[in-house]
N, C-alpha and C positions, 0 to 999 in steps of 0.2 A: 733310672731312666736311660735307654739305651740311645745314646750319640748318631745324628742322621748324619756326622761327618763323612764321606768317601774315604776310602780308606785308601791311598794314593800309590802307595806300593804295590798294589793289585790291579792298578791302570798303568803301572810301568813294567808289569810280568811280561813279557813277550813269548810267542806261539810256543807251543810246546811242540816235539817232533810230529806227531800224530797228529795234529791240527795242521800241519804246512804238510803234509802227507795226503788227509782229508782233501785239503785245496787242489793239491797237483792233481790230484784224483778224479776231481769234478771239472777243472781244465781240462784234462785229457779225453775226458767222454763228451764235453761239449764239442771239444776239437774235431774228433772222431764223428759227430755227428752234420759236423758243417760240411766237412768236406766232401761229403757225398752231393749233398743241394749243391755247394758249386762247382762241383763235376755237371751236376745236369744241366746247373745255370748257362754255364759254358758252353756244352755239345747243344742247345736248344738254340742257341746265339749262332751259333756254326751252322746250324741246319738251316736256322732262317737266312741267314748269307749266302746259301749256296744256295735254296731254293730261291731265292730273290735272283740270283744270278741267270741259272737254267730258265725262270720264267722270262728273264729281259732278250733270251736266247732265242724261244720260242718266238714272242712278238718279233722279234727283228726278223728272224726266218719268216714269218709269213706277212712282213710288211715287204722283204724283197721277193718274198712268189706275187703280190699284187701289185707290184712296180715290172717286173721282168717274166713272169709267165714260166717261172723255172725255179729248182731250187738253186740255194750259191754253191754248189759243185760241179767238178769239170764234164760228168756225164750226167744230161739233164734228166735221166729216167723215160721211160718208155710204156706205154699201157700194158698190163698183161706180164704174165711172170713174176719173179720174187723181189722184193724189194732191195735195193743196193745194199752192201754188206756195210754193217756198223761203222763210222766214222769216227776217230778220236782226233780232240781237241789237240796234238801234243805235235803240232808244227808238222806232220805229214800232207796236209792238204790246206791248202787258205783259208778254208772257212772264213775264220774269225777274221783275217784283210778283209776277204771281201764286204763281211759289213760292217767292218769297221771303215772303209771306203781310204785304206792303204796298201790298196792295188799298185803295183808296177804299171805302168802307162804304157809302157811296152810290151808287156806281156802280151801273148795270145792262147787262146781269148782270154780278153780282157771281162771279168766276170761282173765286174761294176762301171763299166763303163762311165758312165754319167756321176760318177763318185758322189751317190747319197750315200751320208752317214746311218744306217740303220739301228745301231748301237755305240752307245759308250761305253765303255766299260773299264775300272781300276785297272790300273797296271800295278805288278809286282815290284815291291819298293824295298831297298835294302835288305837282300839276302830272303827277303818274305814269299811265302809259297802261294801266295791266295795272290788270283789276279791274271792278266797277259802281260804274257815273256816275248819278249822282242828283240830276236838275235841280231838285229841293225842297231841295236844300240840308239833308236829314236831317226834312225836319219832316213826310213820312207822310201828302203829301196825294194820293197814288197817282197822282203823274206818271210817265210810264213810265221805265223807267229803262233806263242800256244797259249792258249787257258786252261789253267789247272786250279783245282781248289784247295782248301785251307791245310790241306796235307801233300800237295804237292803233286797232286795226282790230274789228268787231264779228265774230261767230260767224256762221255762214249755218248753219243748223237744216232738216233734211229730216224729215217724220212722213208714217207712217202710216199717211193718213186717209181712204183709202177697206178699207182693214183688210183687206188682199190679204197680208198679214206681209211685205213686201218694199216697199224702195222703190229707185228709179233713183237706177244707181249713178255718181255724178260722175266715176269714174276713166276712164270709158268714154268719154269726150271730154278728157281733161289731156292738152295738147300734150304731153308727154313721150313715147313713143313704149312706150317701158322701162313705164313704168306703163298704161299705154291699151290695149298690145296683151295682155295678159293679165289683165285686168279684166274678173270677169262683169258683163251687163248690169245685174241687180239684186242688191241687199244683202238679205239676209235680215234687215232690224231693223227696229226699228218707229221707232226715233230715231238719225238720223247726223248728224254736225257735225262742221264741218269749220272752219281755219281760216284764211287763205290766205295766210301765211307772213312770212318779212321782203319778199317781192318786194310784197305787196300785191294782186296780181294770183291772180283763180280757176283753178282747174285746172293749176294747173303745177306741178314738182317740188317745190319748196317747201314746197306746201302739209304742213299738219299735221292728219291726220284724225282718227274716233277708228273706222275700220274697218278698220283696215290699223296 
């Protein structure tokens, strides 16, 4: 009669090379497999941050065209002719003071007068690229300020302003082929912003719009 004992020495063999070989082996390709999903998890999280941002961009640009009758830049635009040349977020012009309503008081003109706040928006915190940079260091003396996004890059802003309701549409030159060839000429909006992606570079697939 053969013995149902365990045979105990064979519960305290431990792995042989080829079996802790096996393991690392199936670690490895699971590993290899994650990493891609949160690569995407990640840039999906960043697009939706940055297209949250350009849309809260938009609404404030046209809650201050029906407060003020103008866009927030120093030249209000004129009927007739091409539309003012692309504007970036990157502390060249107030933009983003003016609706953030941390105009200089003194300034002329003064673009917000009445200093409603039309956006809120993060500011950049410890060394972090996502957000507005505020070379006052917080104290309100209406230096301009920039918004750039999660890679440190500012917003490029198309308006308006000759009041044709369309502006030219970026897509329509993005080396991509896949996006360029079926892109109308112009966008039906009064404000598009675009952002131009982890590459850094305009018009290419990358990019993160808020028309599309």
């Amino acid at each position: 009669m053969k013995s149902n004992r365990l045979d105990y020495r064979s519960l305290k063999r431990g792995f042989t090379l080829v079996e802790l070989l096996v393991v690392i082996t199936i670690i490895a390709i699971l590993a290899s497999l994650a990493v891609p999903v949160t690569n995407k998890v990640m840039q999906n999280a960043n697009d939706l941050r940055i297209k949250a941002t350009m849309k809260d961009v938009q609404v404030a640009i046209s809650r201050y065209q029906a407060e003020y009758n103008r866009f927030p830049i120093t030249s209000a635009g004129t009927s007739g002719g091409d539309d003012a040349a692309p504007l970036l977020t990157n502390g060249q012009t107030p933009i983003i003071n003016i609706l953030m309503a941390q105009t200089d008081p003194g300034a002329s003109p003064n673009l917000n007068a009445r200093k409603i706040k039309f956006i809120d928006l993060p500011f950049a915190k410890n060394g972090q690229s996502f957000g507005v940079i505020d070379p006052s260091g917080g104290t309100g003396t209406g230096a301009p300020m920039q918004l750039v996004d999660i890679w440190g890059m500012p917003y490029n802003i198309r308006l308006d302003t000759n009041f044709d309701n369309r502006i030219a549409n970026p897509d329509a030159s993005n080396n991509d082929q896949r996006i360029s060839a079926r892109a109308p000429k112009f966008l039906s909006v009064t404000a598009a912003i675009q952002s131009y992606g982890p590459d850094k570079i305009a018009n290419t697939k990358d990019d993160i719009v808020s028309w599309r």
